[in-house]
BABA-783006 format. One record per residue (C-alpha): residue number from 1; x, y, z. Coordinates in pm, whole numbers. Example, Ala and Ser with C-alpha at 12.3 -4.5 7.8 and 13.67 -1.06 7.14 Angstrom:
% residues 2
<1,<1230,-450,780>>;
<2,<1367,-106,714>>;
This chain:
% residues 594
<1,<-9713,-3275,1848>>;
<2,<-9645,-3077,2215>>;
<3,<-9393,-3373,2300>>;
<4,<-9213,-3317,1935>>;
<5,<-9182,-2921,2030>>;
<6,<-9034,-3022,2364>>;
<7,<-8812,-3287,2282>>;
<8,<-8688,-3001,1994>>;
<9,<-8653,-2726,2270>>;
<10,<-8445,-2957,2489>>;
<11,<-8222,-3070,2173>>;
<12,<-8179,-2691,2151>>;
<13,<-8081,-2610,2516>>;
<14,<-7857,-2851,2516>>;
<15,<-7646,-2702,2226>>;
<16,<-7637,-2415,2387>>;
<17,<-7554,-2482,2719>>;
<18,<-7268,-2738,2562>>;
<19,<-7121,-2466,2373>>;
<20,<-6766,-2398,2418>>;
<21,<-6614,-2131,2668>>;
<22,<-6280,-1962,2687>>;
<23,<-6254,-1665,2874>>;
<24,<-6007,-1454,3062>>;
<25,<-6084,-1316,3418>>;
<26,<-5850,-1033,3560>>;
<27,<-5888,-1031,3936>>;
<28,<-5918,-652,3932>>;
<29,<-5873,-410,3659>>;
<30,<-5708,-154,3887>>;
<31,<-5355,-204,4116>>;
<32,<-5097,-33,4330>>;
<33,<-4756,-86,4171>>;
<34,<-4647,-278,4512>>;
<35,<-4897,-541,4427>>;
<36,<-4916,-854,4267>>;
<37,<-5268,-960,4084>>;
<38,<-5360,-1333,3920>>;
<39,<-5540,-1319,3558>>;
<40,<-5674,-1653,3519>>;
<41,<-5778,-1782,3140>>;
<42,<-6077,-2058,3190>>;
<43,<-6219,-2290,2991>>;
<44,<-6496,-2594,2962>>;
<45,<-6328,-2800,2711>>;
<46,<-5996,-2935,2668>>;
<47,<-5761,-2727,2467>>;
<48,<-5439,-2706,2287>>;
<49,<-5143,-2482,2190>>;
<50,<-5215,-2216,2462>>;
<51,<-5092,-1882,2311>>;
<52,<-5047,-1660,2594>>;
<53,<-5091,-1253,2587>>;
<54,<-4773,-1076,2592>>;
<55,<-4811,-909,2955>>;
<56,<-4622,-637,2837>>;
<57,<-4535,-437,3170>>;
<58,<-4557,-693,3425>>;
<59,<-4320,-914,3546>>;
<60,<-4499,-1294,3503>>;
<61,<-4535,-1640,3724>>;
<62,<-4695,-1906,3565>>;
<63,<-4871,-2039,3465>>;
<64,<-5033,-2309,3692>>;
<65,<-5280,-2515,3587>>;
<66,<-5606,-2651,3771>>;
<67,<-5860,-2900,3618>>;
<68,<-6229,-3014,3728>>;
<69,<-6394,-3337,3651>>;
<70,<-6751,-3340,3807>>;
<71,<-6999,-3631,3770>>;
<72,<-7402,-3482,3895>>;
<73,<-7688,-3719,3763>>;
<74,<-7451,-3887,3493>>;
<75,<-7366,-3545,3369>>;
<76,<-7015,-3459,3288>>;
<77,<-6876,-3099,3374>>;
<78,<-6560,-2994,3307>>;
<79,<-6338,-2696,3354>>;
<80,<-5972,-2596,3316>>;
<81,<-5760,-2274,3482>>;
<82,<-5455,-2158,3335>>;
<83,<-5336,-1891,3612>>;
<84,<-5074,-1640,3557>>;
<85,<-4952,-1387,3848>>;
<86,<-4880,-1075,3765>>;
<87,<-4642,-760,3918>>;
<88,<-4614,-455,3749>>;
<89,<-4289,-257,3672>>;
<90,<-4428,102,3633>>;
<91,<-4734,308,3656>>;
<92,<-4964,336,3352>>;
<93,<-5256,162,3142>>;
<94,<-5172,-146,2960>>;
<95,<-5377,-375,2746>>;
<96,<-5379,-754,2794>>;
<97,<-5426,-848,2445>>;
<98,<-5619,-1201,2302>>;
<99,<-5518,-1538,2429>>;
<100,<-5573,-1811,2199>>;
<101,<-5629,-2202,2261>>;
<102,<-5750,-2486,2023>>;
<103,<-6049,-2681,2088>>;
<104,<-6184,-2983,1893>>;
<105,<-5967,-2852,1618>>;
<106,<-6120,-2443,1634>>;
<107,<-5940,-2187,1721>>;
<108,<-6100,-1925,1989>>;
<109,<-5994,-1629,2159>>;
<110,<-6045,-1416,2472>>;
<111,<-6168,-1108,2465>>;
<112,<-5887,-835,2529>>;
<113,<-5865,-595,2913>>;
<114,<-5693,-326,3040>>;
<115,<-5510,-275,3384>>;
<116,<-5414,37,3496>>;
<117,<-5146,60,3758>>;
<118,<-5149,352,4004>>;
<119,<-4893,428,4248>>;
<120,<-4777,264,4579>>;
<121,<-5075,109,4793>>;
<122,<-5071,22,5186>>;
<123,<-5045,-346,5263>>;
<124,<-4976,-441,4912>>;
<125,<-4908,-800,4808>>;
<126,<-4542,-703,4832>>;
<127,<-4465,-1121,4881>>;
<128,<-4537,-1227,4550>>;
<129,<-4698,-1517,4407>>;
<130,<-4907,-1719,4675>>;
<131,<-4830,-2046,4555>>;
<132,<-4442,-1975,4511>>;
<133,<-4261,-2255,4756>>;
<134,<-4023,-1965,4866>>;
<135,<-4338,-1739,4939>>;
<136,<-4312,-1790,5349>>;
<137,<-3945,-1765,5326>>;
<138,<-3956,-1437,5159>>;
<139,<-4210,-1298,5380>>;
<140,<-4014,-1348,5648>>;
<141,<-3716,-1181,5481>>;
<142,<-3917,-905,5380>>;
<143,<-4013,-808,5725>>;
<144,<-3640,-712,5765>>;
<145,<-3627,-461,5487>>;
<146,<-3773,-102,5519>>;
<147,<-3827,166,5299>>;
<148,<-3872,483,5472>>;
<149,<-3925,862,5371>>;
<150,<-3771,1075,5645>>;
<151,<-3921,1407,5636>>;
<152,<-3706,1710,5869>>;
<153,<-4011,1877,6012>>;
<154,<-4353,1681,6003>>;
<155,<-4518,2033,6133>>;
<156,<-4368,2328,5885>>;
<157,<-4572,2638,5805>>;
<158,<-4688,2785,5433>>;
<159,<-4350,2751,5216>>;
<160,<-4101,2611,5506>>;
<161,<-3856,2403,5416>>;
<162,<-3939,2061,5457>>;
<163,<-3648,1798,5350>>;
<164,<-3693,1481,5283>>;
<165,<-3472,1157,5273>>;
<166,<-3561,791,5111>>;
<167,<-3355,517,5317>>;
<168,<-3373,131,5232>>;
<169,<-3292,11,5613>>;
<170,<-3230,-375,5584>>;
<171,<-3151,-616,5856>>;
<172,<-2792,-724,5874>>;
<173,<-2980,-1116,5921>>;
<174,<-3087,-1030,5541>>;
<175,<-2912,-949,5242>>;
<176,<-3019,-768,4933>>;
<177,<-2799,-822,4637>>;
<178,<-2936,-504,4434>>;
<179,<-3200,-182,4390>>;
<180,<-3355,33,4200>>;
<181,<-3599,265,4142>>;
<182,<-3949,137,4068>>;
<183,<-4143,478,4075>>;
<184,<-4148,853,4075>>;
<185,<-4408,989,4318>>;
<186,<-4583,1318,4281>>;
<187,<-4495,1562,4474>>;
<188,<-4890,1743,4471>>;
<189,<-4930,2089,4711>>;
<190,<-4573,2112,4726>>;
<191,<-4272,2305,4520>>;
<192,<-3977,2078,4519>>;
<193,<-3695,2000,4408>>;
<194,<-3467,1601,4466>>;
<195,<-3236,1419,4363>>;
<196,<-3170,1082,4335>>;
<197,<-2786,964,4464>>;
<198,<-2614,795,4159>>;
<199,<-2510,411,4238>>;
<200,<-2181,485,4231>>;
<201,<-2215,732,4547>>;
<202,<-2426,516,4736>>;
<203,<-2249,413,5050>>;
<204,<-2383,144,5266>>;
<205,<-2443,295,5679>>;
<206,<-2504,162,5982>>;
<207,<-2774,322,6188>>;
<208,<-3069,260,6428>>;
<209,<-3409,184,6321>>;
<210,<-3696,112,6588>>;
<211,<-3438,59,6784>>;
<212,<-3223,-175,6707>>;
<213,<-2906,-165,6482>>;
<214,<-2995,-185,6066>>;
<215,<-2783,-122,5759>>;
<216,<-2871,143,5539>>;
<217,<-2841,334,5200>>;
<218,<-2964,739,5102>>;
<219,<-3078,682,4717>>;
<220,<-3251,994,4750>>;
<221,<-3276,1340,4927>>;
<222,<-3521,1645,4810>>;
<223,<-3640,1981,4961>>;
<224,<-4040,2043,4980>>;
<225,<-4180,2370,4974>>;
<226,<-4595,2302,5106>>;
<227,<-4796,2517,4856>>;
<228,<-5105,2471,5104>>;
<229,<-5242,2416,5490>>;
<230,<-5413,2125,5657>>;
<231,<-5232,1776,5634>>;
<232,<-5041,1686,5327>>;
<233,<-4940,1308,5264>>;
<234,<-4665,1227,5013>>;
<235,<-4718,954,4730>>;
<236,<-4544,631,4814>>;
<237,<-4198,588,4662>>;
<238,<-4125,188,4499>>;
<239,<-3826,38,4524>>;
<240,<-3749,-300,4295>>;
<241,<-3490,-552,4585>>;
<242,<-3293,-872,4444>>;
<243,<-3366,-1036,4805>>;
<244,<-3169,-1340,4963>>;
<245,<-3406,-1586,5055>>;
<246,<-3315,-1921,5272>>;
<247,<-3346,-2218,5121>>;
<248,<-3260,-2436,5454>>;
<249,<-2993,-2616,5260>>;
<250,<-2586,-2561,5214>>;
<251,<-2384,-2561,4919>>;
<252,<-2087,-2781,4922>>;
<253,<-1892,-2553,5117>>;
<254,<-2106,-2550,5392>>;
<255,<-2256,-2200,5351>>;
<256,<-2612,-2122,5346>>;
<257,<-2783,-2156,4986>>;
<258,<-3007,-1851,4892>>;
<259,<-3249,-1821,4607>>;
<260,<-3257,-1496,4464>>;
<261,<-3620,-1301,4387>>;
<262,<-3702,-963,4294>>;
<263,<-3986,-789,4494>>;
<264,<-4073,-405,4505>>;
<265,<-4124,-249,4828>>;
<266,<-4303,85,4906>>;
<267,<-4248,324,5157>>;
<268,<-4566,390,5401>>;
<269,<-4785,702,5432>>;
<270,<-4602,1001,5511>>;
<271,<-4813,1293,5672>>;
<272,<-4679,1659,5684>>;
<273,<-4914,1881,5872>>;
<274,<-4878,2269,5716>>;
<275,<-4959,2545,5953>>;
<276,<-5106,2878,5839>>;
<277,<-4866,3166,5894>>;
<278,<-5033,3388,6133>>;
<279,<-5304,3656,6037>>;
<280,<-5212,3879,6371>>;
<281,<-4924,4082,6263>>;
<282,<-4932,4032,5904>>;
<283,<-4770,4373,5741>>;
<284,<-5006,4472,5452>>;
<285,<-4655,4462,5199>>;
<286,<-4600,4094,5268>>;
<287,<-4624,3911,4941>>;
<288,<-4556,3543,5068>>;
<289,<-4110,3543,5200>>;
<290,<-4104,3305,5448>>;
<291,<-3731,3267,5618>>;
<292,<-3450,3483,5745>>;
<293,<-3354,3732,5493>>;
<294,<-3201,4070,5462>>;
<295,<-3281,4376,5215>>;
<296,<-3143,4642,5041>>;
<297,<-3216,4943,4816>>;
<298,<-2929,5149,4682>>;
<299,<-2891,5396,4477>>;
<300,<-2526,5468,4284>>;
<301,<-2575,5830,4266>>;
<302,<-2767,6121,4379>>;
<303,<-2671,6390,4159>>;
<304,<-2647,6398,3812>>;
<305,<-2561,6617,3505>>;
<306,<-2443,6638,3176>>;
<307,<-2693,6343,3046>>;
<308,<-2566,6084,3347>>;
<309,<-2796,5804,3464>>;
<310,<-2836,5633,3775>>;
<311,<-2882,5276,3876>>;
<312,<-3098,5172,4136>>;
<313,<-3057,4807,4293>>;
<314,<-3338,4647,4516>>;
<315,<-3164,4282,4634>>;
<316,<-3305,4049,4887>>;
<317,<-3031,3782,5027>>;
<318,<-3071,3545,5252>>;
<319,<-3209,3164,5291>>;
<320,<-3623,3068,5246>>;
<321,<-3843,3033,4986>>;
<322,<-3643,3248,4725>>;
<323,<-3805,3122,4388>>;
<324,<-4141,3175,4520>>;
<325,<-4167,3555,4601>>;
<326,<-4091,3898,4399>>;
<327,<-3907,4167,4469>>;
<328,<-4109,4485,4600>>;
<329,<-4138,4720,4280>>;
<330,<-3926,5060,4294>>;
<331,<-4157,5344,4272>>;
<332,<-3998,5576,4004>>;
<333,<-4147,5956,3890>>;
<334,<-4237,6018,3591>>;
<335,<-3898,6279,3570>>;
<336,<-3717,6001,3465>>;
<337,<-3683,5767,3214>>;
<338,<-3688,5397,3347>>;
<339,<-3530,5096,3185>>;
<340,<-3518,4759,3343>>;
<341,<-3537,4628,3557>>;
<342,<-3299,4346,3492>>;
<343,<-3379,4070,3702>>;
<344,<-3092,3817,3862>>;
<345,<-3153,3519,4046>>;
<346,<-2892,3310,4248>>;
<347,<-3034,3065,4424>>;
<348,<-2827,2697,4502>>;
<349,<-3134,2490,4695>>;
<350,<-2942,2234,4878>>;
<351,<-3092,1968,5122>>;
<352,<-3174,2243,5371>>;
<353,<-3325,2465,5120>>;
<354,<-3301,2770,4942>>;
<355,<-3035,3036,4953>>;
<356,<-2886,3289,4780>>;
<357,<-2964,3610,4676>>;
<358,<-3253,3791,4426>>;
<359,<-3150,4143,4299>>;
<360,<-3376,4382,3995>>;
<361,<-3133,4660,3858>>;
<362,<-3329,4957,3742>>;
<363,<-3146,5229,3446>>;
<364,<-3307,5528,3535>>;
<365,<-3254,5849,3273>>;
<366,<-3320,6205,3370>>;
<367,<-3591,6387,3116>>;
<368,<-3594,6749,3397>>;
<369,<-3379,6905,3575>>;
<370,<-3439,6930,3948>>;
<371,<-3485,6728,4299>>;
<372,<-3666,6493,4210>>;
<373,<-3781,6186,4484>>;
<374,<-3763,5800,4509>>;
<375,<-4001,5645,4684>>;
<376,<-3830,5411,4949>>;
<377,<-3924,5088,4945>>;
<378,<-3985,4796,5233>>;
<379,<-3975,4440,5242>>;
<380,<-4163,4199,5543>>;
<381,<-4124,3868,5566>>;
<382,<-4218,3556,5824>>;
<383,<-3948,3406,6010>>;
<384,<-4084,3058,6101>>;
<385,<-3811,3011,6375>>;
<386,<-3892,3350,6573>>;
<387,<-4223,3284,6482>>;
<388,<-4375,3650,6356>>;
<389,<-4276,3859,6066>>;
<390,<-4044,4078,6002>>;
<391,<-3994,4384,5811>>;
<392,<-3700,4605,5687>>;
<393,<-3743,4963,5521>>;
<394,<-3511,5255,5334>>;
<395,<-3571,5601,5336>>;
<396,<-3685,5788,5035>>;
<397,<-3365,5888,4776>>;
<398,<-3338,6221,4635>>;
<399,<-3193,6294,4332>>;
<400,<-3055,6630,4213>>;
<401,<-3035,6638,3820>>;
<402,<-2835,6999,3737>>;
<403,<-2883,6976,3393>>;
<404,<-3042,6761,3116>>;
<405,<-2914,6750,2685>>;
<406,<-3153,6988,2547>>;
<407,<-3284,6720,2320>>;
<408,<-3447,6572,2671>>;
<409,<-3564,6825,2759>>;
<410,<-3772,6919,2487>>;
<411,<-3518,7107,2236>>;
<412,<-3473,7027,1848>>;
<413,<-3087,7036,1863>>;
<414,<-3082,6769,1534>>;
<415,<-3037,6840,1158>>;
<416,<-3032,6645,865>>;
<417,<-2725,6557,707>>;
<418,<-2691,6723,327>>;
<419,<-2560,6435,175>>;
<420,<-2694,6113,391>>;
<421,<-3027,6241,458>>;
<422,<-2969,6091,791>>;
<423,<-2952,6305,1148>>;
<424,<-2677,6406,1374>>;
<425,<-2646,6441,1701>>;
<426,<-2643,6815,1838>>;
<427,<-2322,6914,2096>>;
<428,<-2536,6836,2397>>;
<429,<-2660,6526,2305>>;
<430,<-2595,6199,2524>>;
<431,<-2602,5973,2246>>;
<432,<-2416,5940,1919>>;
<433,<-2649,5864,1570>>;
<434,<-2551,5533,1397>>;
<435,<-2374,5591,1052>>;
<436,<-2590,5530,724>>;
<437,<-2258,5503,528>>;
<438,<-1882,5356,615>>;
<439,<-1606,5286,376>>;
<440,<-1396,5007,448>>;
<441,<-1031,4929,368>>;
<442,<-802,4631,348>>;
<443,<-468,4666,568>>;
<444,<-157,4457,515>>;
<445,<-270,4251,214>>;
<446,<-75,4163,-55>>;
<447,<-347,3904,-222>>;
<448,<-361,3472,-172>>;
<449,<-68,3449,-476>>;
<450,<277,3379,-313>>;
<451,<166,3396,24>>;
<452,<275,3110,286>>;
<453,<-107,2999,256>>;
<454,<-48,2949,-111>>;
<455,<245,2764,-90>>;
<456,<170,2497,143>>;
<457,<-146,2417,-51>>;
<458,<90,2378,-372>>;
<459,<301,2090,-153>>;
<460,<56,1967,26>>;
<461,<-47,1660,-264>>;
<462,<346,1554,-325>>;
<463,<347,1484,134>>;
<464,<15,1343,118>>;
<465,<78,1072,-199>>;
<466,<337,854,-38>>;
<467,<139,854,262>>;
<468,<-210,698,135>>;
<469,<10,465,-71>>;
<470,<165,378,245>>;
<471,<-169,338,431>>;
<472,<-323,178,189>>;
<473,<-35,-84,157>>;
<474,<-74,-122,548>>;
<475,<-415,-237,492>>;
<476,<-377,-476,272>>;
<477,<-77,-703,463>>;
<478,<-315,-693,778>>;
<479,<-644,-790,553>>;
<480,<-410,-1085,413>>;
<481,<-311,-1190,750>>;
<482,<-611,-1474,778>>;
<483,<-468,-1599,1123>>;
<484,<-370,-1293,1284>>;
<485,<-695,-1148,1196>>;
<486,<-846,-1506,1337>>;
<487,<-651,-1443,1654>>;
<488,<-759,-1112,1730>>;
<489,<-1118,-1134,1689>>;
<490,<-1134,-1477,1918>>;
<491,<-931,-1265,2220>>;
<492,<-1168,-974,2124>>;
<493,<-1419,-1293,2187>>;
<494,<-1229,-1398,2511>>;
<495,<-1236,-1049,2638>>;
<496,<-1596,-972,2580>>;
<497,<-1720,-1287,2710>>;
<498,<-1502,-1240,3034>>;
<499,<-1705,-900,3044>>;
<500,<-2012,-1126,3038>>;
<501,<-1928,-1329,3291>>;
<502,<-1860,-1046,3555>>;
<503,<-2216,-902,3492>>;
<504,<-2376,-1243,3622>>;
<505,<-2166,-1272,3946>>;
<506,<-2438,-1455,4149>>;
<507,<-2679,-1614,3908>>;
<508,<-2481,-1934,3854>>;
<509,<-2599,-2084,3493>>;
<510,<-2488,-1764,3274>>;
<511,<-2160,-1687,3467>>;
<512,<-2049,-2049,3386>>;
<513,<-2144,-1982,3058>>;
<514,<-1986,-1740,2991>>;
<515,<-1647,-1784,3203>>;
<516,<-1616,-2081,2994>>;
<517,<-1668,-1937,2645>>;
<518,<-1424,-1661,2735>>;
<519,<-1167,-1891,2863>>;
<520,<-1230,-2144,2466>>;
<521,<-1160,-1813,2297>>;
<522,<-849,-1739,2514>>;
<523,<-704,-2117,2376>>;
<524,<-786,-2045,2020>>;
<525,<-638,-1691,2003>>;
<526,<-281,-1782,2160>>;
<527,<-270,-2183,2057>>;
<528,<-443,-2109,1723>>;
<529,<-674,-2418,1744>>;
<530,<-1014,-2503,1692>>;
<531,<-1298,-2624,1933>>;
<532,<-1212,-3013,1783>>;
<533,<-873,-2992,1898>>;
<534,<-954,-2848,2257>>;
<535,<-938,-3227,2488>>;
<536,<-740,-3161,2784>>;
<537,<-406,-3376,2738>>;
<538,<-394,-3181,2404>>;
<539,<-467,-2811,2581>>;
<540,<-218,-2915,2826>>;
<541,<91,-3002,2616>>;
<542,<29,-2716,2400>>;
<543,<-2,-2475,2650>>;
<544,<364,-2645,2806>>;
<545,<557,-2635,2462>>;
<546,<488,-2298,2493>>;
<547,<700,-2209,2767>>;
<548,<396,-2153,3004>>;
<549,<462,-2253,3371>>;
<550,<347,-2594,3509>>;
<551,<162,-2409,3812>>;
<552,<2,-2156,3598>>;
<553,<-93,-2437,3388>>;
<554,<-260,-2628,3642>>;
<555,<-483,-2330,3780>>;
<556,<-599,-2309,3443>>;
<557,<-695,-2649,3396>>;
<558,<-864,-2613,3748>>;
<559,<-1081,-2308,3624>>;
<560,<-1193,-2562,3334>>;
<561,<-1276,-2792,3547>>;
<562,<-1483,-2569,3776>>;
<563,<-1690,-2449,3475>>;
<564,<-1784,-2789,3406>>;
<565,<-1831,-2901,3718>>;
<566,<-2053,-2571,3860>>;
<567,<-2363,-2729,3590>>;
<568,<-2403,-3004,3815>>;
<569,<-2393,-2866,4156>>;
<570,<-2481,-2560,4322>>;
<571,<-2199,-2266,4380>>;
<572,<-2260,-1950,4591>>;
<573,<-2147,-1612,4503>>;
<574,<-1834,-1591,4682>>;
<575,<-1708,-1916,4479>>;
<576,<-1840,-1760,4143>>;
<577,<-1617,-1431,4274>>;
<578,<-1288,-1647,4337>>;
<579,<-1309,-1830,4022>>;
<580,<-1380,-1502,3816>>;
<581,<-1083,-1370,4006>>;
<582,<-825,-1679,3942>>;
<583,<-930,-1628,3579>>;
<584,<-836,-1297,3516>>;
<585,<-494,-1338,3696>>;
<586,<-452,-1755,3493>>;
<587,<-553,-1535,3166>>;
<588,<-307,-1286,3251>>;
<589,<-13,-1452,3314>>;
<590,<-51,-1668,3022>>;
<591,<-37,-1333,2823>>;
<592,<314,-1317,2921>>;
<593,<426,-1678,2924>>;
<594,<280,-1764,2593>>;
């Protein structure tokens, strides 16, 4: 009975340990944008119909495949990898949903992850796929391209200016075809304000880097304010390249062939040190300026009567940390009546930083008569180049008020009107009452009938008749005109396809592609023939009992050929250019023999 109950528990092991597995197995759940990770999908049986995850947010390689037969003790194990390579395209959390695979005729499914992408990392992966033939190439091509942050002033104090410029510096030994921005870092502990240069006002510099000569492009320039002390290191910025790498061959005009790939690059860690502004010196009115700056309180009169106000102006100008101060407050007695004050800011913050001008208008209204006194105001600030702060002060104003409106100063000078019910203003009075009642008349009107207004409306449906008959006529004979309609939509055809082809100058396949679809459409819109009648000798003797020129003919016929020929052979960017170029001028002169 025992050797029954074993024999059972074996036959039961057994179908467990032979059940099947499918499983996917990130090789980490958390990555720098700059990096490139490998998600491999396993299995211990032999599948098919691999349905792949979407990878939405990553840029995929693969996949390659690995499998394992292993014989121990007459026992079969067997395993299969499906490996994909991964590289993200922006920060955030994405699922990798289910894979699916059939085995023995069942369908199973892995169990879905997520992979959150952070910002730049040092030393990331930035080569790509390991197994990629063109990996050591690239490498190598890589170490030729820098992205750098260039900060003015690595040592600033508490809200000094710090600007900061992102270079790509590339080797003139390398060439990148194209870039663009990967990722926005976060500027933390720091008020700021950049820009990124458009593409279209990029220029391409020459300059030094480590020394020796490198080209190099701005694509974008910021001013940071540093919001705290101690050291301060800015996020990594990404930048996606299209990078030339070597092949080791030529194309058949002896130039070097190039394969094209698209890595992103990071710039490294970039440390700003912040240094306190002093506590020796500090004036106890400081509230946090920190540049050169000048002030001013003014006041635009200092006697008034008759129900006059005054306006007092407190204006700082100069060039610092404008946005992130206020203005001292005007200390105003309680013999006048204050309104404001009306703030104005204006502030341009170019590359070097803030300047401009900050200004609070205060109304102020006399209630008593009498001298009355403004407190005068100062303003301190720190002036990181002299080093120490700085202060600037007015005197007290005074004010002579000979005479107030009796209704300020306590009098009842109002009465109600008899037949409004509403109140009027008394003779000494600053201020008029607004009107309860107005009566309003019409001036110059003689009514809508026989004016010019009426009139035109009255002609207006015996001009506009004959011209929708007209229109509408119009229509119709271009509607009915089958093969002038045909003709316009295939050169609409030619001329979008052309438009085609220019946008894949240097990726071979398409531009062909497309060069040659434009240049069909061009035949069919001016010969009025279809793709069965397009042979050569035919295109040719058409294109000649047209009146078009032998030579013009001939370059034509060349492009053709070219098209055709550039599917079987490689062709570098330059020859892609020139043939894109002898189109448009063939296509164009044709226009005007034909």
């Amino acid at each position: 009975m025992k050797r029954y109950l074993v024999v059972l528990l074996l036959f039961c092991l057994h179908g467990v340990y032979a059940q099947v597995e499918f499983k996917a197995v990130p090789e980490k759940t958390t990555m720098g944008i700059n990096e490139t990770i490998k998600v491999e999908f396993m299995m211990n049986e032999d599948g098919d119909n691999f349905d792949p995850p979407s990878f939405k947010g990553f840029r995929v390689s693969g996949p390659s495949q690995s499998i394992n037969n292993i014989w121990i003790n007459k026992k079969k194990t067997y395993s299969k990898v499906l490996t994909y390579y991964l590289e993200p395209t922006t920060r955030g959390t994405f699922t990798i949903g289910q894979a699916a695979i059939e085995i023995n005729k069942k369908t199973y499914k892995t169990i879905p992850f997520k992979i959150t992408v952070t910002g730049a990392v040092q030393n990331g992966n930035s080569a790509g796929v390991p197994n990629n033939p063109s990996a050591g190439q690239l490498k190598r091509a890589l170490t030729n391209v820098h992205f750098v942050a260039e900060v003015s002033n690595p040592n600033p104090y508490v809200n000094e200016a710090v600007s900061v410029t992102y270079k790509i510096y590339v080797h003139p030994d390398t060439g990148v075809r194209s870039w663009d921005k990967s990722d926005n870092p976060q500027y933390t502990d720091f008020w700021s304000q950049v820009e990124d240069i458009p593409k279209n006002s990029q220029r391409v510099e020459k300059g030094m880097y480590k020394g020796e000569i490198y080209n190099y492009v701005v694509i974008r320039k910021g001013v940071l304010y540093p919001q705290k002390t101690g050291r301060i290191e800015l996020d990594p910025m990404s930048v996606s390249l299209v990078v030339e790498v070597p092949t080791g061959r030529v194309d058949i005009f002896g130039n070097d062939a190039f394969n094209l790939e698209r890595k992103i690059i990071s710039t490294s860690t970039t440390a700003i040190n912040v240094k306190p502004l002093p506590e020796q010196g500090r004036p106890a009115n400081f509230s946090g300026a920190v540049g050169s700056f000048s002030f001013a309180a003014n006041s635009s009169k200092t006697t008034l009567a008759n129900g006059e106000s005054l306006k007092l102006d407190v204006s700082v100008t100069g060039k610092g940390n404008l946005k992130l101060f206020k203005l001292p407050k005007a200390k105003i007695p309680g013999a006048f009546e204050v309104f404001g004050p009306e703030h104005q800011e204006n502030v341009a913050v170019p590359l070097s930083g803030m300047e401009g001008s900050l200004s609070d208008s205060y109304t102020l209204v006399p209630k008593a008569k009498g001298t009355h006194t403004i407190k005068g105001l100062s303003f301190s600030w720190f002036d990181p180049k002299l080093r120490s702060y700085r202060t600037m002060s007015f005197d007290d104003i005074q004010v002579d008020v000979l005479n107030v409106p009796v209704a300020s100063a306590g009098g009842d000078e109002t009465v109600a009107g008899p037949s409004s019910g509403g109140r009027t203003a008394g003779p000494a009075e600053p201020f008029r009452f607004i009107a309860e009642k107005t009566t309003l008349h019409a001036t110059g009107s003689n009514g809508f009938l026989g004016s010019a207004l009426f009139y035109i409306l009255l002609l207006l449906p015996f001009v506009l008749v004959p011209v929708i008959i007209f229109t509408k006529k119009k229509k119709e004979a271009i509607a009915g005109d089958v093969k002038g309609n045909k003709a316009k939509e295939t050169n609409k055809l030619a001329k979008k396809y052309l438009a085609e082809a220019k946008k894949h100058l240097g990726d071979k396949e398409p531009f062909y592609m497309h060069l040659e679809k434009a240049l069909h459409n061009f035949l069919k819109a001016k010969l009025g023939i279809e793709s069965s009648e397009m042979t050569r000798n035919n295109v040719r003797e058409l294109l000649l009992s047209r009146n078009a020129k032998r030579d013009t003919v001939d370059a034509f016929m060349k492009i053709m050929d070219n098209c055709e020929f550039a599917r079987y052979a490689p062709s570098s960017g330059a020859a892609m250019q020139q043939d894109y170029d002898n189109a448009i001028e063939v296509v164009t002169a044709l226009e005007k023999q034909v």
